[in-house]
Each structure stands twice: as structure tokens, then as C-alpha cells.
Legacy VTK file of the C-alpha trace (Angstrom):
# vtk DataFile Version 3.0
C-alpha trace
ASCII
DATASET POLYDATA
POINTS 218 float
95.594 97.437 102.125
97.338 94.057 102.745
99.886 96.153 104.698
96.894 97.346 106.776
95.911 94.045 107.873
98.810 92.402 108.218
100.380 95.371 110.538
96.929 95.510 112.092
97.127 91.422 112.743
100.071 91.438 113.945
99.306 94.357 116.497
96.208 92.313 117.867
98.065 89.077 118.265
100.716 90.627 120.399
98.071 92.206 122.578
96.122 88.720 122.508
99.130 87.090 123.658
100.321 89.253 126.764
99.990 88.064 130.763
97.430 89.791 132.889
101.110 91.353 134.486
102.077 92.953 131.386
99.110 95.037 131.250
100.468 96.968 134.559
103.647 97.439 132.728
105.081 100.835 131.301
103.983 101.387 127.420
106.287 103.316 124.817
104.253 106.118 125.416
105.073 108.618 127.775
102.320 108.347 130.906
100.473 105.574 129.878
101.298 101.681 131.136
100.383 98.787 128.401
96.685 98.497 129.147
96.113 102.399 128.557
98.031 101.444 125.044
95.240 99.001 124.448
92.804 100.728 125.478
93.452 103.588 122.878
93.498 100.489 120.160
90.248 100.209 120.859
89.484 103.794 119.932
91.478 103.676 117.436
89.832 100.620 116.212
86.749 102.364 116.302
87.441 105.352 114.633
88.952 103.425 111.795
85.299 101.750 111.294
83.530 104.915 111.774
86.273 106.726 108.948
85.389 103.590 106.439
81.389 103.798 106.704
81.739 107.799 105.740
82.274 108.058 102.324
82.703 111.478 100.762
82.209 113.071 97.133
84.105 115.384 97.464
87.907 115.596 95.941
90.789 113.776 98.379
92.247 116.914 100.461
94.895 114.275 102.075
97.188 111.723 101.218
98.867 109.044 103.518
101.637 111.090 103.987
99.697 114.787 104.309
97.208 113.012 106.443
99.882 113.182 109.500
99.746 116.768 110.993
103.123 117.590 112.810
102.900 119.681 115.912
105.381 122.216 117.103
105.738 120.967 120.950
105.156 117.203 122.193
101.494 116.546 124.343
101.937 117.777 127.878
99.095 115.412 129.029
96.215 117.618 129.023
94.345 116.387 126.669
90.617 115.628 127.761
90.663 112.446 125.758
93.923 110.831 126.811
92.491 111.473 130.108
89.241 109.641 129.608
91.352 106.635 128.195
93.475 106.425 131.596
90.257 106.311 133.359
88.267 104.366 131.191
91.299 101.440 130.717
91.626 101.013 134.612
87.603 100.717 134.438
87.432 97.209 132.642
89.586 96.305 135.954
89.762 92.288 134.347
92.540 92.552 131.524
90.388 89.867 129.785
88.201 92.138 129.433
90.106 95.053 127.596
91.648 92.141 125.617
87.999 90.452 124.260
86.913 94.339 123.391
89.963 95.084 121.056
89.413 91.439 119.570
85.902 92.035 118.992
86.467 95.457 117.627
89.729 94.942 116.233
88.608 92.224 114.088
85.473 94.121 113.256
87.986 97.065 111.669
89.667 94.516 109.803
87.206 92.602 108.150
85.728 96.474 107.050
89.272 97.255 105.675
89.368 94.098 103.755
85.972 95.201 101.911
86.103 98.160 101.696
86.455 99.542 97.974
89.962 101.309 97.720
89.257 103.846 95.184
86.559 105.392 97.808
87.139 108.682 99.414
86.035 108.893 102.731
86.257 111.615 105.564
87.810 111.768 108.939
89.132 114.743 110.570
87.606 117.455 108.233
89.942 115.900 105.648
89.285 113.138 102.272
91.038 110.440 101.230
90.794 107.841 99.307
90.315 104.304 101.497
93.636 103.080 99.987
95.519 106.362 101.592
93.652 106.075 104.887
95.035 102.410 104.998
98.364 103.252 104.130
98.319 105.901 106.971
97.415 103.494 109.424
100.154 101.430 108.630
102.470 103.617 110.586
99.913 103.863 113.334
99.832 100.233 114.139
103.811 100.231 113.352
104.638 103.014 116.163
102.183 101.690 118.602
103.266 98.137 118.061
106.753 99.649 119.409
104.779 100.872 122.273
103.957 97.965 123.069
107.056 95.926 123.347
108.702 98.371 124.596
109.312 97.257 127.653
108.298 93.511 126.916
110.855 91.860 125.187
109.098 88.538 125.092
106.608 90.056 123.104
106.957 89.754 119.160
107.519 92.975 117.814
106.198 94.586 114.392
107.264 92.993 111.507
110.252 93.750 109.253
107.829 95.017 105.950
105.606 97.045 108.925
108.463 98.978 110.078
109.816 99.618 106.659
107.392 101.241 105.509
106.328 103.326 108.096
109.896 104.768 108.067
109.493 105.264 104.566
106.121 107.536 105.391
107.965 108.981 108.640
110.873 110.143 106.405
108.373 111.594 103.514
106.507 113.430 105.974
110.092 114.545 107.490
111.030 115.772 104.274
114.509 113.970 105.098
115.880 110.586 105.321
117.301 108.530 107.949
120.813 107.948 107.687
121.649 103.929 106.370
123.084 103.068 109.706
119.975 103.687 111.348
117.672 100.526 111.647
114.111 101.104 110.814
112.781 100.746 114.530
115.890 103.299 115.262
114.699 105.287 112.970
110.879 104.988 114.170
111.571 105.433 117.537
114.676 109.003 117.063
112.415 110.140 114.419
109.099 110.372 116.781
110.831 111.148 120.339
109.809 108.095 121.728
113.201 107.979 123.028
116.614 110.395 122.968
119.619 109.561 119.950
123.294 108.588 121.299
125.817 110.695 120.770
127.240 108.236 117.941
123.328 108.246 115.895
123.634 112.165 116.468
126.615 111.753 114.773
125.484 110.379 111.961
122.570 112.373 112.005
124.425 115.456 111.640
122.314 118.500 110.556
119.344 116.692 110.387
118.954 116.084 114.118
117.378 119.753 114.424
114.960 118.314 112.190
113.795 115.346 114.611
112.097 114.693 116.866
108.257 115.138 114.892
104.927 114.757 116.578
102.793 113.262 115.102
98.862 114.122 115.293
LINES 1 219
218 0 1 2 3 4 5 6 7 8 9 10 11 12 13 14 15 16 17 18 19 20 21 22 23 24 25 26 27 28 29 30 31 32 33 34 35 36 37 38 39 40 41 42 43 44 45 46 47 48 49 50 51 52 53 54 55 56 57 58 59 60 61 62 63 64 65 66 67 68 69 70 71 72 73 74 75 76 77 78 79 80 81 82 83 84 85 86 87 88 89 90 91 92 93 94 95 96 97 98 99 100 101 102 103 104 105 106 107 108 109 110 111 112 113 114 115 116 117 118 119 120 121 122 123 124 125 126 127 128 129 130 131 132 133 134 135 136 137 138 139 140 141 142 143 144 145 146 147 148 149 150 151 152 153 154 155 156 157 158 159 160 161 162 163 164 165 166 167 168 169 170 171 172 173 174 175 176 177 178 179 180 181 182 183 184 185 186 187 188 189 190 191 192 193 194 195 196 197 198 199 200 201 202 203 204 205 206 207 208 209 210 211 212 213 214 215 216 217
């Protein structure tokens, strides 16, 4: 949980701290620029206060690691939703705007992590988990997109050195595999999930593993 908000704190000051220019800037996500990034925060921000006020009875399905669903080919950019955030992100037109709303939410899913009992199940996704996984989860979350978001900022502070590993840690349990030691952790984040292509020496060192990389992650 204190993983959560500090990864989560970190995420929002970077995006608190950014020009109105780097909003028109490319993201670390393929198709989207920084203020479609943000945008999604929101919604993610959002659906993390709509997962912690639906508590469950039932028996966790899910842990943190389980939670993360690995798809067989990368998004094509079809998806209604991602759509709707393009659209809707250009819509607050004022950056200020799309910076106050992730603030006001943002903060909003933070103070509901911080109470929130961590023994509780809760349900998102037609899955369970107990609060504590659900954090743990989003750790990685905040982690990759806080690589997104400096990715083509470099005066931007990046995620911090506990954030990232961890998140590798989860990347490489969901993998099944491990990076190799020579691999940073943001190397490893960044190879592991596609969000951009190995060099010849890291496929190297890879070795059989590359066929196993890169996952996306849903």
C-alpha cells in the first residue's frame, strides 16, 4: 500500500509539474501524445476509486500478479475506449484543465487507498482481490505509465528506483522468467512490455528468453 501511494505520488507530481508544451509531446505509448497519457490517468484514477468502494464476499479469484491478463498480439488501436480518450483529452483544450482533473481525482484515489482496509476483497473486472493485491497491481501501472511519460521528456523526473523495482519483479513473475542482471529495471520494463525494440547486445544476453518478450499487458 505505501508502494501504491508513493508510485501513485510520484506519477501526479510529474504530471503537475509539466509545461503546457509538453502536453503536445509524444507519450511512451504508441498513438497517444502526453496529454492522451493523462487523460487515461484520470480513468484510471477513477476506476481505482470505483474498484475500492466494491467490496466482495466472495473468495479472491486474483492476485497482483494473476490480475495482469497477457494478450497474444499488441492493441491495433481499435479499441472504442482508447478512442474516446483521444477525443475526450483534446476536449479540455486548456492543459490546466486536464492537469486540475487528475489532481482532484488523483488525490481523491489516494486518500481512498490510504483507508481502505487491506484485508478487503473487492471486485473489478469480474475478478476478487484482496485491496492489498489490487494495490500491489497498480504499482506496476503507475511504474509503466510513469515511463510513458518521460519518455520523451527528459527534464521530467522519472519513477523512482523502489517503483521500478518492483514492478520488474511483478513483470518477471507474470513472465514466468527473469531479466537477465545486466538489464536495468527501466530496461527491463520497457524490452519486457514492447514499449520499445532490444539491441542486438540485450538480445544477446537475453538469449532464449527473447521469444518470451515482448508481453501485453491487459
Amino acid at each position: 500500500m505505501e508502494l501504491f501511494l508513493r508510485s501513485w505520488g510520484a506519477l501526479r507530481a510529474a504530471v503537475a509539474g509539466l509545461g503546457d508544451a509538453d502536453f503536445g509531446e509524444a507519450s511512451g505509448c504508441a498513438g497517444w501524445l502526453v496529454r492522451d497519457l493523462v487523460c487515461h490517468l484520470v480513468i484510471d484514477a477513477q476506476d481505482v476509486l470505483i474498484t475500492l468502494v466494491t467490496p466482495s464476499e466472495a473468495e479472491a479469484t486474483h492476485d497482483s500478479v494473476s490480475y495482469w491478463a497477457v494478450a497474444e498480439t499488441a492493441p491495433a488501436g481499435e479499441d472504442p475506449l482508447d478512442a474516446l480518450i483521444v477525443r475526450l483529452a483534446a476536449a479540455y483544450g486548456d492543459p490546466g484543465l486536464l492537469k486540475f482533473h487528475l489532481d482532484d481525482v488523483g488525490a481523491a484515489a489516494g486518500r481512498a487507498a490510504e483507508l481502505a482496509d487491506r484485508r478487503m476483497r473487492v471486485s473489478t473486472q469480474e475478478m476478487v482481490l484482496t485491496v492489498s493485491d489490487y494495490l500491489s497491481a497498480y504499482v506496476l501501472e503507475w511504474t509503466l505509465h510513469h515511463l510513458d511519460l518521460v519518455a520523451h521528456l527528459p527534464h521530467v523526473p522519472g519513477p523512482s528506483a523502489e517503483g521500478l523495482a518492483r514492478s520488474r519483479q511483478l513483470l518477471e513473475q507474470i513472465a514466468g522468467a527473469a531479466f537477465p542482471a545486466s538489464f536495468s529495471d527501466s530496461d527491463a520494463l520497457l524490452v519486457g512490455t514492447g514499449r520499445r525494440k532490444p539491441a542486438d547486445s540485450e538480445k544477446a544476453h537475453l538469449g532464449e528468453l527473447a521469444a518470451r518478450f515482448p508481453l501485453t499487458l491487459g
